[in-house]
MARFI-108450 format. One record per atom (N, C-alpha, C): x negated, y, z negated; residue in three letters; atom name. Coordinates in pm, 1 decimal, decimal comma, padded with zeros to 6 digits. Layout:
! MARFI-108450
REC          u          v          w   selo   zado
REC          X          Y          Z    ALA     CA
...
//
This chain:
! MARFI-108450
REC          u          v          w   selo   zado
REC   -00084,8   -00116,9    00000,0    UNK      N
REC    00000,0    00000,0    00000,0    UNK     CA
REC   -00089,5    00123,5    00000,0    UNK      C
REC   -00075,6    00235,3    00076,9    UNK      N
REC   -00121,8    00306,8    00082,4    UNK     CA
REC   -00047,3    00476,5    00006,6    UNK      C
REC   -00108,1    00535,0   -00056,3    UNK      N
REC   -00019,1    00666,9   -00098,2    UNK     CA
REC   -00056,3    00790,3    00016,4    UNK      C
REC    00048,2    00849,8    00068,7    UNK      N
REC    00021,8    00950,9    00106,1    UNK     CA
REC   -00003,8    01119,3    00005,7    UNK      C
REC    00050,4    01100,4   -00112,0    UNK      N
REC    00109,2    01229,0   -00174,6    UNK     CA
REC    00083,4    01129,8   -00335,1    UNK      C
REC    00068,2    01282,1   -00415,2    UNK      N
REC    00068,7    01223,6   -00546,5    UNK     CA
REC    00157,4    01326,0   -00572,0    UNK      C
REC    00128,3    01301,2   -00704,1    UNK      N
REC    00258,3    01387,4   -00853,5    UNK     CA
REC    00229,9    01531,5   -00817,0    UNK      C
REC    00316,4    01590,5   -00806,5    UNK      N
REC    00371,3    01743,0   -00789,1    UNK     CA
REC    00334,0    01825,1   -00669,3    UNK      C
REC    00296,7    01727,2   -00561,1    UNK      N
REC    00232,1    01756,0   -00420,1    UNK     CA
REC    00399,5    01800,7   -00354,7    UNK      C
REC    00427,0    01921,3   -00280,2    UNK      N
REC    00521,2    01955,0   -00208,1    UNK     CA
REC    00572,3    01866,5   -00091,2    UNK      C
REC    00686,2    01822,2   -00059,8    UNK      N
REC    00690,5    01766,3    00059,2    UNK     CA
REC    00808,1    01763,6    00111,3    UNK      C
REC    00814,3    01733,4    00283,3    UNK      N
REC    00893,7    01808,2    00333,5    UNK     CA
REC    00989,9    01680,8    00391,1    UNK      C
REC    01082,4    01688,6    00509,6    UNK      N
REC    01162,7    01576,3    00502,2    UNK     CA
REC    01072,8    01533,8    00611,6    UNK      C
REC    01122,3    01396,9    00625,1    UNK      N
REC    01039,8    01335,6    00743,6    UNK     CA
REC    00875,9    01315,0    00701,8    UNK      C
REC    00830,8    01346,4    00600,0    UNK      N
REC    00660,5    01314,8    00597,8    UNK     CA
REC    00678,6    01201,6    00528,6    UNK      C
REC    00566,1    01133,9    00553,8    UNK      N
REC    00538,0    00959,1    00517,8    UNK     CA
REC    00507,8    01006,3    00384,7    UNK      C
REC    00543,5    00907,7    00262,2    UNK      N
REC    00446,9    00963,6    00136,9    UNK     CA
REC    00413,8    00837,9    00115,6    UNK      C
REC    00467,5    00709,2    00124,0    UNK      N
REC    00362,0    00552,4    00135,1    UNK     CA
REC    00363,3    00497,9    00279,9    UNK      C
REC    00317,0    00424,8    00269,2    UNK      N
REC    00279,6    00273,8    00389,0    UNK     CA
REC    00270,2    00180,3    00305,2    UNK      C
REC    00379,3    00088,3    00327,4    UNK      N
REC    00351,3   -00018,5    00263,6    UNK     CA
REC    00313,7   -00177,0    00353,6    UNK      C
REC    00218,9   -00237,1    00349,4    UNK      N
REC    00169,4   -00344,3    00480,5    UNK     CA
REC    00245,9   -00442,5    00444,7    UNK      C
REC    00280,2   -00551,2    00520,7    UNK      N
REC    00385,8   -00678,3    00531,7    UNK     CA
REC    00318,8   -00751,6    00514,5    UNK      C
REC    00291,3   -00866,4    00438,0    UNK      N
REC    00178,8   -00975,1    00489,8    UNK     CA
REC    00259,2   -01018,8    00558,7    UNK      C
REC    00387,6   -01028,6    00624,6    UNK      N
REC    00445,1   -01137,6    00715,5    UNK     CA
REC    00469,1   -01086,2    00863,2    UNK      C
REC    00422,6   -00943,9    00832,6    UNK      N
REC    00410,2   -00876,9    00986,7    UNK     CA
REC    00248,8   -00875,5    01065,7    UNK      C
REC    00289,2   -00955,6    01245,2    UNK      N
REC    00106,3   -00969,9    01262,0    UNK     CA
REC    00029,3   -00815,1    01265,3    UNK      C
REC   -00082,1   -00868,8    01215,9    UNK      N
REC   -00171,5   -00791,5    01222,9    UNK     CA
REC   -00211,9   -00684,1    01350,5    UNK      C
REC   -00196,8   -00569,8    01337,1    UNK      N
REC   -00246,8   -00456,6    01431,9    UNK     CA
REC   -00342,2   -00376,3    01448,0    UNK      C
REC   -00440,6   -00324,7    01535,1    UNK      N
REC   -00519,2   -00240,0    01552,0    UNK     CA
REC   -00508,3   -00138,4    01627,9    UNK      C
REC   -00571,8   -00042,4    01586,1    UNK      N
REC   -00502,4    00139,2    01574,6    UNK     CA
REC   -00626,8    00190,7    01648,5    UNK      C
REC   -00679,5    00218,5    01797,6    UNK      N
REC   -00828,0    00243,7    01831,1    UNK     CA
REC   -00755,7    00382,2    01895,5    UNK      C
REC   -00865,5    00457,4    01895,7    UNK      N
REC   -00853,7    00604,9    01989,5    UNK     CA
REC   -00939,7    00586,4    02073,5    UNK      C
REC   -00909,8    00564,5    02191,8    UNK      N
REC   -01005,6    00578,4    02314,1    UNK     CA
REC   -01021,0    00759,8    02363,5    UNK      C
REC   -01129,0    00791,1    02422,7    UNK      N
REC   -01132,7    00894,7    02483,1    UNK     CA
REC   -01051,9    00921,1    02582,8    UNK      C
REC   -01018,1    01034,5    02603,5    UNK      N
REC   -00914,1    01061,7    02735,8    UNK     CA
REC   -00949,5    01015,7    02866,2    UNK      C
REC   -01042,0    01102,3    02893,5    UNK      N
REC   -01136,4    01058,0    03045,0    UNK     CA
REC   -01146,1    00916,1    03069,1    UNK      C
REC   -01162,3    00791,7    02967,0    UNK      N
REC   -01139,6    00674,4    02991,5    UNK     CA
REC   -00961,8    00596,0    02924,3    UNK      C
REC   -00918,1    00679,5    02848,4    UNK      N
REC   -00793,8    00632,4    02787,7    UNK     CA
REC   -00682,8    00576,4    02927,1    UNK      C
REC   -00662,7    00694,9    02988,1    UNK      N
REC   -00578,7    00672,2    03103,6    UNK     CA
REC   -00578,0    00529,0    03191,9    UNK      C
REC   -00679,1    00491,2    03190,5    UNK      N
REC   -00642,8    00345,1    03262,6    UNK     CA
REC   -00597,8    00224,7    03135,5    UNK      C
REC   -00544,8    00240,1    03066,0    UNK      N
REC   -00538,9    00137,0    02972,4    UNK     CA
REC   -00376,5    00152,3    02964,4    UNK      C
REC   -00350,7    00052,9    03020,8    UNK      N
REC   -00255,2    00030,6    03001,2    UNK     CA
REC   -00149,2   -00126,1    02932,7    UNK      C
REC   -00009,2   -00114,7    02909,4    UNK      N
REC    00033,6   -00247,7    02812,7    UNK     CA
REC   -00018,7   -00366,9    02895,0    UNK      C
REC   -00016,8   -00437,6    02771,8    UNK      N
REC   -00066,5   -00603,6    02789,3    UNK     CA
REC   -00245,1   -00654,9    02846,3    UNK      C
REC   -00293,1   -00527,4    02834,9    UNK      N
REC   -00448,3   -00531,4    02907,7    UNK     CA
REC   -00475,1   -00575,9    02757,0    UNK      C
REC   -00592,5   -00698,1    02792,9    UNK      N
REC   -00675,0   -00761,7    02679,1    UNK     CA
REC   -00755,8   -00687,4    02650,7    UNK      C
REC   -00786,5   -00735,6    02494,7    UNK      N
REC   -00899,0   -00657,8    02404,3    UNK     CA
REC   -00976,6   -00725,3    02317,3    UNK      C
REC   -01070,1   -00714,6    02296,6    UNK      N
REC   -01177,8   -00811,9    02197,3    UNK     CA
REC   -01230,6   -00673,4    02147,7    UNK      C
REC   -01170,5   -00710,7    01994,8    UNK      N
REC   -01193,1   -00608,2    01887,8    UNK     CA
REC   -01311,8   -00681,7    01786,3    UNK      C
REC   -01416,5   -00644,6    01701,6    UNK      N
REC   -01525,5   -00647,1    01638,1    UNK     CA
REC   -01511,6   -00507,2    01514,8    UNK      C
REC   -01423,1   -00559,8    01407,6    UNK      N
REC   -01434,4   -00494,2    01310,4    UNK     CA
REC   -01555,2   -00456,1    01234,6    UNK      C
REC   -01577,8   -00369,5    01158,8    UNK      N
REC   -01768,0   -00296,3    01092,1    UNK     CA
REC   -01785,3   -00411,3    00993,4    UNK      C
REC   -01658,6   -00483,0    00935,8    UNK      N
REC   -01672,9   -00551,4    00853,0    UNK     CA
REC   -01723,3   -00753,7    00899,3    UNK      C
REC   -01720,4   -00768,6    01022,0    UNK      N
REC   -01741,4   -00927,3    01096,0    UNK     CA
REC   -01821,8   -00965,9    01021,8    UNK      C
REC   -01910,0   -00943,1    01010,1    UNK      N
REC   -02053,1   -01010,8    00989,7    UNK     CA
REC   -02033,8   -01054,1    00839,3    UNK      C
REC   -01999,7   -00949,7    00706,8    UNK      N
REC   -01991,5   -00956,3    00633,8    UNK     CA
REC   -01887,9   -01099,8    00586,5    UNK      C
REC   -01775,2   -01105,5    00649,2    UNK      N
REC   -01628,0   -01165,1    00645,5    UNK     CA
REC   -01687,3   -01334,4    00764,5    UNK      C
REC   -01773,6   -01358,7    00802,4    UNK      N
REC   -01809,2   -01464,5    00895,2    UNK     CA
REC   -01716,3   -01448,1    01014,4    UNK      C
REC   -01627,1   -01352,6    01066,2    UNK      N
REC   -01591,9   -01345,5    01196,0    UNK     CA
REC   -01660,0   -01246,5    01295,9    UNK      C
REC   -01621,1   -01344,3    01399,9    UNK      N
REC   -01737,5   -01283,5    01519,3    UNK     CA
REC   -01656,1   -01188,5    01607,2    UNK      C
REC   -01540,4   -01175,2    01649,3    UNK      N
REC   -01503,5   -01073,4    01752,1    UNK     CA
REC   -01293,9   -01142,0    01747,9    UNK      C
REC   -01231,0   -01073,7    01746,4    UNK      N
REC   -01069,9   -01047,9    01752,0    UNK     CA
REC   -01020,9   -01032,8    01874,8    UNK      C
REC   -00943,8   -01080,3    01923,1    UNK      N
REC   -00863,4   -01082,9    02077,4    UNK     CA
REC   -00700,0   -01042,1    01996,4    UNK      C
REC   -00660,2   -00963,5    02149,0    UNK      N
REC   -00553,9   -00898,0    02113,7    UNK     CA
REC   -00453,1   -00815,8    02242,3    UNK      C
REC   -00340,6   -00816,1    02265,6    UNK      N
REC   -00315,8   -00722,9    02370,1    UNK     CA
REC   -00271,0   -00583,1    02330,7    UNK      C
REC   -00317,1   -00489,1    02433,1    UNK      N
REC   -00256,3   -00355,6    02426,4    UNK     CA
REC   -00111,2   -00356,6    02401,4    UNK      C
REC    00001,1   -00306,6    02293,4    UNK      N
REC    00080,5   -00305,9    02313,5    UNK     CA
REC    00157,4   -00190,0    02326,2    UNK      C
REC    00086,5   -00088,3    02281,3    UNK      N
REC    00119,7    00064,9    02297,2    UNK     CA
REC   -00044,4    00118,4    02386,5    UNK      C
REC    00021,6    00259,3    02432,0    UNK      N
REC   -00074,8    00289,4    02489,7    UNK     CA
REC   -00063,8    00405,7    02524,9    UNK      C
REC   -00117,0    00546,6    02499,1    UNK      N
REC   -00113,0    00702,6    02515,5    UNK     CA
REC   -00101,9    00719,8    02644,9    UNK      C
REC   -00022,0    00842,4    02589,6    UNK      N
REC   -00042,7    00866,6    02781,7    UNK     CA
REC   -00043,2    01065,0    02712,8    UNK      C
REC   -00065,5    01056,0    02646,6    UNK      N
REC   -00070,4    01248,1    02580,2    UNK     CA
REC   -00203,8    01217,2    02474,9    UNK      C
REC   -00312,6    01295,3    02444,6    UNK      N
REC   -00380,2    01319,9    02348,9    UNK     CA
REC   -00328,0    01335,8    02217,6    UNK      C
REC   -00374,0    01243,6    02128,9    UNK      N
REC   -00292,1    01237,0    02009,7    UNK     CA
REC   -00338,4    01347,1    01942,8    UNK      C
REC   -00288,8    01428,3    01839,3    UNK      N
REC   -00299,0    01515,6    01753,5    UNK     CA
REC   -00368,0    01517,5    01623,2    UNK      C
REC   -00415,0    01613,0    01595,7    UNK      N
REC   -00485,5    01598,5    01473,9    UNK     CA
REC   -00397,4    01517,2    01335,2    UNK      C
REC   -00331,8    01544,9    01339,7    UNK      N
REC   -00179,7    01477,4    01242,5    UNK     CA
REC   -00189,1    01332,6    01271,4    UNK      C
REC   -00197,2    01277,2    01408,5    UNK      N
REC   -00207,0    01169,3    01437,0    UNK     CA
REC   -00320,4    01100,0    01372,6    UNK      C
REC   -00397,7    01148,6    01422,9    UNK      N
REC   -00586,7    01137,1    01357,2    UNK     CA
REC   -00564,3    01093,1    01224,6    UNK      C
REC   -00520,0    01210,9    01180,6    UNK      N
REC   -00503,3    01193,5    00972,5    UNK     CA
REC   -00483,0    01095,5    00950,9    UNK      C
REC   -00369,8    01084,3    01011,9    UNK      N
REC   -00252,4    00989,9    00911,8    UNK     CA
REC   -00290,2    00824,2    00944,1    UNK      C
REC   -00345,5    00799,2    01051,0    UNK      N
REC   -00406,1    00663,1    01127,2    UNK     CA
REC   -00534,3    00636,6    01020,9    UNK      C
REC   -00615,7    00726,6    01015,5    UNK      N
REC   -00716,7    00705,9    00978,0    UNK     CA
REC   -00699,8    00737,5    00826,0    UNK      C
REC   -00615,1    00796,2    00769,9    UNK      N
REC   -00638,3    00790,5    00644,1    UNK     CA
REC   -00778,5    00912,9    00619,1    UNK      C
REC   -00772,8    00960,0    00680,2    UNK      N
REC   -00892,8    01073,1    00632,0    UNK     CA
REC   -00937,3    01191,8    00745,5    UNK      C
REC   -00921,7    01307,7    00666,7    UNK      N
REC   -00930,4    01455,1    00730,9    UNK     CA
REC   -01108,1    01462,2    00836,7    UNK      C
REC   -01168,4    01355,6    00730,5    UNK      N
REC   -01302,2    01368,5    00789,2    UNK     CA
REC   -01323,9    01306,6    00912,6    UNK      C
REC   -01294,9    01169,0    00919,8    UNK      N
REC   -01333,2    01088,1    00983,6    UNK     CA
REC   -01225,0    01153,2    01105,6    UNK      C
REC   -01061,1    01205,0    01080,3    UNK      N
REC   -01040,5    01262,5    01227,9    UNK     CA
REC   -01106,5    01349,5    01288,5    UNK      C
REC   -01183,5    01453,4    01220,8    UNK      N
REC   -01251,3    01537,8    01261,7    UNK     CA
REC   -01374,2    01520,5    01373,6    UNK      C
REC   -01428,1    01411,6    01282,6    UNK      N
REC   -01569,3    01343,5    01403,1    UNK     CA
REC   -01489,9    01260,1    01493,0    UNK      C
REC   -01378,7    01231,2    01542,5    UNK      N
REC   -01344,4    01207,4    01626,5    UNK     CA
REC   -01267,7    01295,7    01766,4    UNK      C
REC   -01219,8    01416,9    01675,5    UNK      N
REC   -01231,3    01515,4    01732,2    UNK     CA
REC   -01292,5    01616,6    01832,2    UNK      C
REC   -01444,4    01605,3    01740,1    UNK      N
REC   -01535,5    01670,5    01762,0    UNK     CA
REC   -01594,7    01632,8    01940,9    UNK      C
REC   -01616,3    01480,7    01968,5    UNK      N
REC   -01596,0    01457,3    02042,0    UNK     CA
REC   -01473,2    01468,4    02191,0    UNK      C
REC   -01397,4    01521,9    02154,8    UNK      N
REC   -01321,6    01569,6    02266,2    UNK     CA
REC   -01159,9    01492,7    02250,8    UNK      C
REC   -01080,4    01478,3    02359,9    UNK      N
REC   -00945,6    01461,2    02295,7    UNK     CA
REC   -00935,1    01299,4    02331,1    UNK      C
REC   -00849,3    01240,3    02256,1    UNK      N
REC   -00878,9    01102,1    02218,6    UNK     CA
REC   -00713,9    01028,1    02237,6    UNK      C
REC   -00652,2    00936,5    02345,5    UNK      N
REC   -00547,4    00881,2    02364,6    UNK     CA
REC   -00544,7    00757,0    02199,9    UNK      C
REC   -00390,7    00719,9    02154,6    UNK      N
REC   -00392,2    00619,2    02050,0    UNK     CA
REC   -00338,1    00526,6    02137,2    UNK      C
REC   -00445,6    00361,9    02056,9    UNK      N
REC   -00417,6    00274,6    02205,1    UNK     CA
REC   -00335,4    00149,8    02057,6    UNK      C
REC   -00245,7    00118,8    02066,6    UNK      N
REC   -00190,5    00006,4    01941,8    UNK     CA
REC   -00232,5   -00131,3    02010,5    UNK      C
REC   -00298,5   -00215,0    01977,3    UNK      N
REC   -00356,3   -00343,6    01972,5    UNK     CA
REC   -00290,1   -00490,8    01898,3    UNK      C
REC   -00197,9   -00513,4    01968,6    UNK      N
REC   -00067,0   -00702,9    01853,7    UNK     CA
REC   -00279,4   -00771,5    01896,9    UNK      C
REC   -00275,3   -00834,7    01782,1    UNK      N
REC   -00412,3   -00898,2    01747,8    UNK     CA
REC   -00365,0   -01084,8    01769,8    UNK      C
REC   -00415,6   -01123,9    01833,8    UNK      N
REC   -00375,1   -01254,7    01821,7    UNK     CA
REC   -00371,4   -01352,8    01698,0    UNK      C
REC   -00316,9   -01452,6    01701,6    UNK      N
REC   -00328,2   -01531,0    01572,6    UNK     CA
REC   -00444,9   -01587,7    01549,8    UNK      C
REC   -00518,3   -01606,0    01446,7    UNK      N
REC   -00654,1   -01671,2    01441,3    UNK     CA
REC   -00667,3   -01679,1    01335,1    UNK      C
REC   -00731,8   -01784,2    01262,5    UNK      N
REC   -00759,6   -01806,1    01118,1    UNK     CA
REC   -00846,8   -01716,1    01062,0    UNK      C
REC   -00927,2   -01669,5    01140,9    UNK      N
REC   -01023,0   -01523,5    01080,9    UNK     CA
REC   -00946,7   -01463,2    01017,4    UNK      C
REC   -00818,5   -01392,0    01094,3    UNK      N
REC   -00744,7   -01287,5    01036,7    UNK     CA
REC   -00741,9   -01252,8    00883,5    UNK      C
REC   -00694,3   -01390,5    00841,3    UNK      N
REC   -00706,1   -01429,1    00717,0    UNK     CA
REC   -00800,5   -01298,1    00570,6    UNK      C
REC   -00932,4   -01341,7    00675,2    UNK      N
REC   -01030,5   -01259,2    00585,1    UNK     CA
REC   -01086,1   -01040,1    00631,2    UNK      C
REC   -00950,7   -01034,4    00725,9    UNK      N
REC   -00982,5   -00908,9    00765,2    UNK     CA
REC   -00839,8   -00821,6    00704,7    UNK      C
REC   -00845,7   -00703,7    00664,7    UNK      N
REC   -00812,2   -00669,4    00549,2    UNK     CA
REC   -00763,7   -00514,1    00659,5    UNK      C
REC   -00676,1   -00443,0    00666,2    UNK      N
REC   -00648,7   -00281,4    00700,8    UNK     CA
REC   -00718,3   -00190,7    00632,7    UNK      C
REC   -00782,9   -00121,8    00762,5    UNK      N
REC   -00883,0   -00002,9    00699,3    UNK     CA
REC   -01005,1    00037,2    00761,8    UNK      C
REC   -01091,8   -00121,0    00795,3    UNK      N
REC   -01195,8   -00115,2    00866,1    UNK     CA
REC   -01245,5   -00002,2    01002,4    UNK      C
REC   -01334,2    00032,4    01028,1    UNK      N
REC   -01395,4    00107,4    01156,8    UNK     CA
REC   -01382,7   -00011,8    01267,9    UNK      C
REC   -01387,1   -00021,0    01373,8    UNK      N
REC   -01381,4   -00100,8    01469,5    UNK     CA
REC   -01437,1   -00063,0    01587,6    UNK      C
REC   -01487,3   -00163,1    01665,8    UNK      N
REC   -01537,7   -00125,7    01799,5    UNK     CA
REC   -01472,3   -00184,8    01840,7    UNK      C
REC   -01428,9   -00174,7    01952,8    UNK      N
REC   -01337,4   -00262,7    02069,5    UNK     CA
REC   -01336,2   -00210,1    02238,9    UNK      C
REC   -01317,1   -00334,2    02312,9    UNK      N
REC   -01348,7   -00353,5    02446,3    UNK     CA
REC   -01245,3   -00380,1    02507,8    UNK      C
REC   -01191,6   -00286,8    02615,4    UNK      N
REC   -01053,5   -00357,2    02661,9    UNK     CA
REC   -01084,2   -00363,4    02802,7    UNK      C
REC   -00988,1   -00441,6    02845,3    UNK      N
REC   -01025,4   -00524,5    02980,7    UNK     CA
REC   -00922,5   -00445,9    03127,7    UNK      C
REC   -01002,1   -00344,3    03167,9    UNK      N
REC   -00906,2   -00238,4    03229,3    UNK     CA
REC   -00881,9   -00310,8    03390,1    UNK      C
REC   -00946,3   -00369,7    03414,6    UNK      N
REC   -00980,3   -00434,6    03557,6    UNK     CA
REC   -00999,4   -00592,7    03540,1    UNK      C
REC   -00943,2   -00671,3    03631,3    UNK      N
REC   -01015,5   -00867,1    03632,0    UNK     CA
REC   -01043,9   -00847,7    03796,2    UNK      C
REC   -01199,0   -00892,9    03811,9    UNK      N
REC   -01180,1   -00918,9    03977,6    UNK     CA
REC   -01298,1   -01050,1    03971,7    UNK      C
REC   -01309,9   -01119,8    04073,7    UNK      N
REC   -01381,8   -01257,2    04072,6    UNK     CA
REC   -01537,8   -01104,4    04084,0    UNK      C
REC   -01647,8   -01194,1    04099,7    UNK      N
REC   -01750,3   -01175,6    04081,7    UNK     CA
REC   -01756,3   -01181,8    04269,9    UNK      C
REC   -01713,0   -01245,3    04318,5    UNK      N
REC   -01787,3   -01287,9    04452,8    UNK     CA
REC   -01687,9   -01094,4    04548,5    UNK      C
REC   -01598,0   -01076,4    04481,9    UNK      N
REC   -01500,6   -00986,8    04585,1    UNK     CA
REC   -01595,9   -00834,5    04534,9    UNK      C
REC   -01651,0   -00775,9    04433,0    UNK      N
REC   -01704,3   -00753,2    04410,1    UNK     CA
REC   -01841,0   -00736,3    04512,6    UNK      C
REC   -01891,3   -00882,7    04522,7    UNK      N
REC   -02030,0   -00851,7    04634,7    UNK     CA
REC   -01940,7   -00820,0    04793,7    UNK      C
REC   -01844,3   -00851,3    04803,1    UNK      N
REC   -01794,4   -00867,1    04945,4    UNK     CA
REC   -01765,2   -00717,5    04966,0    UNK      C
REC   -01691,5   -00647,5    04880,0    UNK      N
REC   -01659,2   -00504,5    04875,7    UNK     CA
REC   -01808,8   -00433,3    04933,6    UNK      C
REC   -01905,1   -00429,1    04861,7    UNK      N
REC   -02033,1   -00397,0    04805,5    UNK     CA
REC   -02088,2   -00393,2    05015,8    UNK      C
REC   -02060,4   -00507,6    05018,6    UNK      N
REC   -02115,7   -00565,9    05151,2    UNK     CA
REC   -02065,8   -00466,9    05249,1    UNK      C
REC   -01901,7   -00468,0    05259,0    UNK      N
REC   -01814,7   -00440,0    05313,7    UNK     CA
REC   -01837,8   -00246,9    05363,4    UNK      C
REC   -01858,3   -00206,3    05210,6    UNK      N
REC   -01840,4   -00064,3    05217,1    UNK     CA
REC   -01979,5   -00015,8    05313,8    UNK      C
REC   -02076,3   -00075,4    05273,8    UNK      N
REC   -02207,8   -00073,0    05369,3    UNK     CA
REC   -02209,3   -00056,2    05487,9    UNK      C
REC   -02157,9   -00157,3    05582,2    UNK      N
REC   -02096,9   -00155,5    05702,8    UNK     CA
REC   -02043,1   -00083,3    05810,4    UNK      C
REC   -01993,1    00007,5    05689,8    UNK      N
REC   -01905,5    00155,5    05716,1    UNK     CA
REC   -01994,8    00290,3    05734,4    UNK      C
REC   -02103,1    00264,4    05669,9    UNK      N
REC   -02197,9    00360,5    05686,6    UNK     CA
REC   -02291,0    00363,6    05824,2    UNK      C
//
């Protein structure tokens, strides 16, 4: 459970003041991609997520599909409230404007030992093409010159 607000903090209608997590709801991941690359990501594109915490916890890397996916630069409000901290939106900020990409995590017994909160790196799979169409393109575009 998370608190948004403590004792005698003002608040208005509509602001979150807990989060409370489900253990019976699956597990999700919350990544901000950059804009300039956000835009091609779109639903159901795969992802292999690598929480800061793997190594520590004996898991090696998380699979998962896009299930939400920006299509507007999320807001500093957004930032906050995801991340749980004024700072950490900031250095994400700082870097330039940042799409929110929501991640359904597949089932896996790892899960088990990964906990809401962690930093994460993650890789999503914006394109599939064989390896050989690739050289043929490559070949192809040459040709033209």
């Amino acid at each position: 459970m998370d608190v948004f607000v403590i004792e005698g903090d003002e608040v208005e209608q509509g602001l979150t003041l807990l989060n409370v997590e489900s253990p019976n709801r699956p597990l999700q991941a919350i990544i901000f991609v950059p804009a300039d690359d956000g835009y091609q990501v779109e639903v159901n594109m795969d992802v292999q997520i690598t929480p800061a915490t793997a190594l520590k916890h004996g898991v090696d890397h998380l699979f998962g599909t896009v299930s939400e996916a920006g299509r507007f630069p999320a807001s500093r409000l957004v930032l906050i409230r995801s991340l749980q901290s004024e700072e950490r939106a900031s250095q994400f900020l700082s870097l330039g404007p940042v799409l929110k990409v929501v991640v359904d995590l597949a089932e896996a017994k790892s899960l088990e030992k990964i906990h809401s909160g962690p930093p994460c790196r993650a890789r999503i799979t914006v394109d599939k093409r064989r390896p050989i169409d690739l050289v043929l393109a490559e070949i192809g575009g040459s040709r033209s010159h």
